[in-house]
Backbone bond lengths (Angstrom), bond angles and torsions (degrees), N, CA, C in turn:
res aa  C-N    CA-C-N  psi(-1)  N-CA   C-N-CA  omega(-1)  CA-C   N-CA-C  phi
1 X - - - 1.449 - - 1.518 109.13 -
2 X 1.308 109.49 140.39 1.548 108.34 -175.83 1.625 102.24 -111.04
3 X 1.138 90.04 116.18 1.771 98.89 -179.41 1.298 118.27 -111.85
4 X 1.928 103.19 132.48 0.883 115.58 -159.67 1.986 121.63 -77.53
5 X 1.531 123.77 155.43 1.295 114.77 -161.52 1.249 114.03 -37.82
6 X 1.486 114.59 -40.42 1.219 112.35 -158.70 1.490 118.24 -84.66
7 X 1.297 118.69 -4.12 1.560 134.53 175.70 1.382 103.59 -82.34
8 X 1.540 122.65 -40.95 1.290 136.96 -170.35 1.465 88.51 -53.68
9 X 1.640 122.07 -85.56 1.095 131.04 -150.41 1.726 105.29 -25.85
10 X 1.215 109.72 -65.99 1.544 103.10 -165.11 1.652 119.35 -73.38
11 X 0.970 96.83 14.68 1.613 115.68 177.80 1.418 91.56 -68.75
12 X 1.941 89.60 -86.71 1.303 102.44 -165.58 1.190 127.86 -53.24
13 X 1.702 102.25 -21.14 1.744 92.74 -167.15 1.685 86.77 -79.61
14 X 1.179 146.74 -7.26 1.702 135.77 165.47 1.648 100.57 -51.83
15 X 1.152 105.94 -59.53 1.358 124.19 -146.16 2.269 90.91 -68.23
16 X 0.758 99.50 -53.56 1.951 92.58 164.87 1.049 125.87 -82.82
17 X 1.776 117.13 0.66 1.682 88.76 155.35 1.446 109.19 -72.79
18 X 1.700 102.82 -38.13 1.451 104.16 -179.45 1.698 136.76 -46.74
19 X 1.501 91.98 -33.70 1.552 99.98 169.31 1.631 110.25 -59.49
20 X 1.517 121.15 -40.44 1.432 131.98 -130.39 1.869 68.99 -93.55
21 X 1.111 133.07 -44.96 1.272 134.95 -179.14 1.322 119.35 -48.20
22 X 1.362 112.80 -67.72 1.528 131.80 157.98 1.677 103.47 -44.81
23 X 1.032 149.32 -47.52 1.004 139.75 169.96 1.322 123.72 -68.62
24 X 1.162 132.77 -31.96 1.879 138.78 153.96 1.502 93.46 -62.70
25 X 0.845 132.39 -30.95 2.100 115.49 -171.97 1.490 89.57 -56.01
26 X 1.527 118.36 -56.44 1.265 134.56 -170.54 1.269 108.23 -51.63
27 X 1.452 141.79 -75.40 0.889 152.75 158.43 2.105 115.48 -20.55
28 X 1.220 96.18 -41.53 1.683 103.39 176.01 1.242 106.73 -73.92
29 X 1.601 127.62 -49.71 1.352 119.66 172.78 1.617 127.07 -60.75
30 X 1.312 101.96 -36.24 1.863 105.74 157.70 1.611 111.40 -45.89
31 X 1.443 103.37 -69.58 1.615 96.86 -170.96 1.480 115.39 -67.73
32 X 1.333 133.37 10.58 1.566 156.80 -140.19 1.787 98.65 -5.34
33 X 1.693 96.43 84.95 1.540 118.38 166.16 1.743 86.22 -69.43
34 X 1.875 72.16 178.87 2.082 84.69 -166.17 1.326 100.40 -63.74
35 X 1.330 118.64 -175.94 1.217 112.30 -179.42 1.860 107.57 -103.73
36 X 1.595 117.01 2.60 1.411 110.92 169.13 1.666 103.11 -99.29
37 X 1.431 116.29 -11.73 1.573 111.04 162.51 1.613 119.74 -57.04
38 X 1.633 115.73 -50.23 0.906 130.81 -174.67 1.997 102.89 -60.62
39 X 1.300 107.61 -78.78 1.352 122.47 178.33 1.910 117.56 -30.94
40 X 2.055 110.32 -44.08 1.252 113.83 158.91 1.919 107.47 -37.65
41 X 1.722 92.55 -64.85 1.613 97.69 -162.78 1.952 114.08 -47.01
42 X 1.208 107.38 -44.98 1.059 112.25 163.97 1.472 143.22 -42.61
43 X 1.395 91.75 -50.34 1.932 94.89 166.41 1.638 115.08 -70.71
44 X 1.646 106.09 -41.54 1.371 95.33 156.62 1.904 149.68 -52.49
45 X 1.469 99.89 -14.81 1.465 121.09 140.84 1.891 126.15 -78.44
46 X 1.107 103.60 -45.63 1.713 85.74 160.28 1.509 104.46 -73.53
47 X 0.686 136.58 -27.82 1.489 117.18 173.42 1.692 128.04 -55.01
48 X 1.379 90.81 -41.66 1.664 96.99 -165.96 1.664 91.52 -93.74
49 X 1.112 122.70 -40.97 1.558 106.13 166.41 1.566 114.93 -66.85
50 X 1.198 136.83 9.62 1.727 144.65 162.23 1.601 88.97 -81.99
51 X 1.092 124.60 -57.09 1.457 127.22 -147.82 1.595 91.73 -93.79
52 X 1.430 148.48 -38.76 1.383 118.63 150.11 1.473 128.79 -66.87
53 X 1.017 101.72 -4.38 1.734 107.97 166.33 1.727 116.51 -66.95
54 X 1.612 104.03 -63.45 1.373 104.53 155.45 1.475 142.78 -46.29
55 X 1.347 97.34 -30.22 1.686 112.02 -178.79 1.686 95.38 -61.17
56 X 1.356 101.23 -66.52 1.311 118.54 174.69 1.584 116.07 -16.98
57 X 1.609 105.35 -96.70 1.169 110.78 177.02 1.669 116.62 -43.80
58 X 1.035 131.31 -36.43 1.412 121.18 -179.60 1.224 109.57 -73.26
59 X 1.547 147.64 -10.97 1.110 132.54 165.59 1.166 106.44 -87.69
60 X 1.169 129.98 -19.93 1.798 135.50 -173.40 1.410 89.45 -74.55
61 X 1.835 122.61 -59.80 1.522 103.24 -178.01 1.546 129.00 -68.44
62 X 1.715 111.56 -17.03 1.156 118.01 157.12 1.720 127.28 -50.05
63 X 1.175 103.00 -54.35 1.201 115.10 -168.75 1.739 124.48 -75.42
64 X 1.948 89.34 -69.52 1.387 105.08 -159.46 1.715 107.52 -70.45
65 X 1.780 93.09 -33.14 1.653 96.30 -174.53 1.308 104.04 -63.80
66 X 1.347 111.15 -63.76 1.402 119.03 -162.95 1.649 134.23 -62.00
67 X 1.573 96.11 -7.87 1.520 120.67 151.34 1.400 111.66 -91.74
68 X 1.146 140.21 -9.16 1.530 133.90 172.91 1.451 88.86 -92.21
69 X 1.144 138.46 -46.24 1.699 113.52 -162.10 1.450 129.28 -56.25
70 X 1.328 106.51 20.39 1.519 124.28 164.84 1.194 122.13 -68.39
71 X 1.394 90.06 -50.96 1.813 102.94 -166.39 1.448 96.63 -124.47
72 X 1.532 100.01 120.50 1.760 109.63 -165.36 1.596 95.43 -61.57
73 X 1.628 124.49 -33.93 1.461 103.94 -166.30 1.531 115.54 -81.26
74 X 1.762 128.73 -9.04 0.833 112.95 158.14 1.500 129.26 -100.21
75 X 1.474 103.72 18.33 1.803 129.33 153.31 1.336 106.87 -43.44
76 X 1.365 111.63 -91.71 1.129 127.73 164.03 1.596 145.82 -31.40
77 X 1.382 109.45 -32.64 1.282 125.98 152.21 1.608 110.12 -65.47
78 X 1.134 131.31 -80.61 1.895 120.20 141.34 1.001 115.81 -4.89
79 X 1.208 152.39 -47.11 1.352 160.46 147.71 1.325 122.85 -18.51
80 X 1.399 108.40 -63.21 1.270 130.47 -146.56 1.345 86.83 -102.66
81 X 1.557 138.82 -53.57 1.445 127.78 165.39 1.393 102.55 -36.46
82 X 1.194 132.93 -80.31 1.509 119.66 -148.25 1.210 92.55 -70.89
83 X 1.655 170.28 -20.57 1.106 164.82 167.22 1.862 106.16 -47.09
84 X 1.147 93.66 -63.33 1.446 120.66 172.28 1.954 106.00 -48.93
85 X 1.153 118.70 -66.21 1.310 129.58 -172.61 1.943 102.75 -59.47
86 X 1.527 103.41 -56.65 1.789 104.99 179.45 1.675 115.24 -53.06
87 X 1.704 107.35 -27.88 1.440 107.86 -168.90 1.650 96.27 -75.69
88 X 1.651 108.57 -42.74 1.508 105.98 -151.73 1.928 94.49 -67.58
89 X 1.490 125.68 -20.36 1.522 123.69 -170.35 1.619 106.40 -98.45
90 X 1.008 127.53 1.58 1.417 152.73 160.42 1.915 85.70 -66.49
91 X 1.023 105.60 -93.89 1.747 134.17 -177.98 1.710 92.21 9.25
């Protein structure tokens, strides 16, 4: 899917708080914050990578599916990604 600038932006800016997050975990274990300070910070990174995960997939089913349902064979290929993607987050 080719996504346009303006979709990008709020991607990425997810994707560096998350780094900037992941990078204070680091920073907390240097200064050895408590260890439920650290562990808070952490779920707050699975979190926000849950919530670009979702972003994700809903524009993929927005987009990619719902422009393949033209052509049953790239239906199905659509298909088989998100089949493929639910099993591997199942895992």
């Amino acid at each position: 899917m080719k996504r346009e600038s303006e979709s990008k932006s709020p991607l990425t800016n997810r994707v560096n708080r998350i780094v900037g997050q992941v990078q204070g975990i680091g920073r907390m274990i240097v200064e050895d914050r408590e260890c439920p300070e650290v562990l808070n910070t952490i779920a707050a990174v699975h979190s926000a990578l849950r919530a670009l995960e979702a972003k994700l997939l809903e524009d993929h089913l927005r987009h990619c599916v719902c422009d393949a349902a033209a052509d049953p064979k790239q239906l199905e290929m659509r298909l088989e990604e998100l089949i493929t993607l639910y099993r591997r987050r199942l895992s």
